[in-house]
Each structure stands twice: as structure tokens, then as C-alpha cells.
C-alpha positions as CSV (number, residue, x, y, z in Angstrom):
1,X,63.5,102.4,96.5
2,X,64.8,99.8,98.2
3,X,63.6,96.0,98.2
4,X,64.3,93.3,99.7
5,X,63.8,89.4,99.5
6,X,61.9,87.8,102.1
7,X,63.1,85.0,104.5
8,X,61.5,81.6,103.3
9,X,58.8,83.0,100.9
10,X,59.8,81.3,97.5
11,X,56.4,79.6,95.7
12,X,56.0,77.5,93.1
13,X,53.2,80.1,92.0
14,X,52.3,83.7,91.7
15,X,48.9,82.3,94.0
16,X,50.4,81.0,96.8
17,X,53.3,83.5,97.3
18,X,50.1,86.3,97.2
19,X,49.2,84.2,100.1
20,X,52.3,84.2,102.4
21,X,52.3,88.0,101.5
22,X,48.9,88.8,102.3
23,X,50.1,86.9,106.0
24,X,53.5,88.9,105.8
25,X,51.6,92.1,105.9
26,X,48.8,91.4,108.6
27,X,49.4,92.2,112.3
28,X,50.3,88.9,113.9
29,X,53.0,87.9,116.2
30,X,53.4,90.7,117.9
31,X,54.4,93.0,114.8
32,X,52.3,95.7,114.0
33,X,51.5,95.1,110.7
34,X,52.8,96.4,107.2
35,X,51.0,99.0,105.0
36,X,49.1,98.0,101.9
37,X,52.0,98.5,98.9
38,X,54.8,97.8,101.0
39,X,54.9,93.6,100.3
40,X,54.9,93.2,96.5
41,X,54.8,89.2,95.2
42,X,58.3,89.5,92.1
43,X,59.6,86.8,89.9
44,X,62.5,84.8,91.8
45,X,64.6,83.0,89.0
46,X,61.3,80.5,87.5
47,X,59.5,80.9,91.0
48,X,58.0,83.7,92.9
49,X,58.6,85.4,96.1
50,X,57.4,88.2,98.4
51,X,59.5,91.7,98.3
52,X,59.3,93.9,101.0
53,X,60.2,97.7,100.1
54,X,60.1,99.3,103.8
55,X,62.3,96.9,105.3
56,X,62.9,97.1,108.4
57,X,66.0,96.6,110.6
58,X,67.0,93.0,112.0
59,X,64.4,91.8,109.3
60,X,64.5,88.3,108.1
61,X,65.7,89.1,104.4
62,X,67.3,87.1,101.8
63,X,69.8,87.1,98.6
64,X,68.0,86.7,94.7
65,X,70.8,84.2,94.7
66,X,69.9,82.7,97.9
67,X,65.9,82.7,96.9
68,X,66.7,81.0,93.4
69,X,68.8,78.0,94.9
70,X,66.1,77.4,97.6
71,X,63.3,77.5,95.1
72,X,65.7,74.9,92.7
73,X,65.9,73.0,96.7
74,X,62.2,73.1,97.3
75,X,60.2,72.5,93.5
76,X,63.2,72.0,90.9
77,X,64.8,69.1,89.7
78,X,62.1,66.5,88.8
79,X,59.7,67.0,91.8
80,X,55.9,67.3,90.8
């Protein structure tokens, strides 16, 4: 099955990445929506991040790489 990383969604917590996916998934934007079990919230390195397994063409998707230097960028390195 395949998985991928989704743009921007890196969290400090398990919480507020549940959030952005519960948002992911809804029907806004003019997309039509994603099917419950198809956005899964996954460890990212020490943070957390929202998987989507039907991605979808042209979809904004990112590297684990990627994901664990943004989360380093965003909450690492002394910030609290």
C-alpha cells in the first residue's frame, strides 16, 4: 500500500496532527473529500505527521526526510 507524507502537516503532538488530518479529510476547498482510513496520523523522526494512503495525483506530498528537517525547523533546537 502506498503512503505518502503530507505537505506541511508535521506536529509537535500526536493531538494536533489528528487535527490537521481530521481537516485533510473533510470536503473543503473544492475537493471532494477523503474516505475515513485513507489519512492515518505516523511518527515523523520525534514529531508526528499525517499519511495519506490513496494519494492522489498532483497531490501536495512530501519526503520522511523532508518532514523530519521541517519538524527540527519548526519545534527542535531549544524552542518551547
Amino acid at each position: 500500500m502506498a503512503r505518502k507524507l503530507v505537505e506541511s502537516s508535521i506536529y509537535p503532538t500526536k493531538t494536533a496532527a489528528g487535527h490537521f488530518a481530521k481537516g485533510y479529510r473533510g470536503k473543503s476547498f473544492g475537493r471532494p473529500g477523503k474516505p475515513p482510513g485513507s489519512v492515518k496520523v505516523g511518527k515523523v523522526g520525534k514529531y508526528w505527521g499525517v499519511f495519506d494512503y490513496q494519494p492522489q495525483p498532483g497531490g501536495r506530498y512530501m519526503s520522511l526526510e523532508k518532514g523530519k528537517r521541517l519538524g527540527e525547523r519548526l519545534y527542535g533546537r531549544g524552542r518551547r
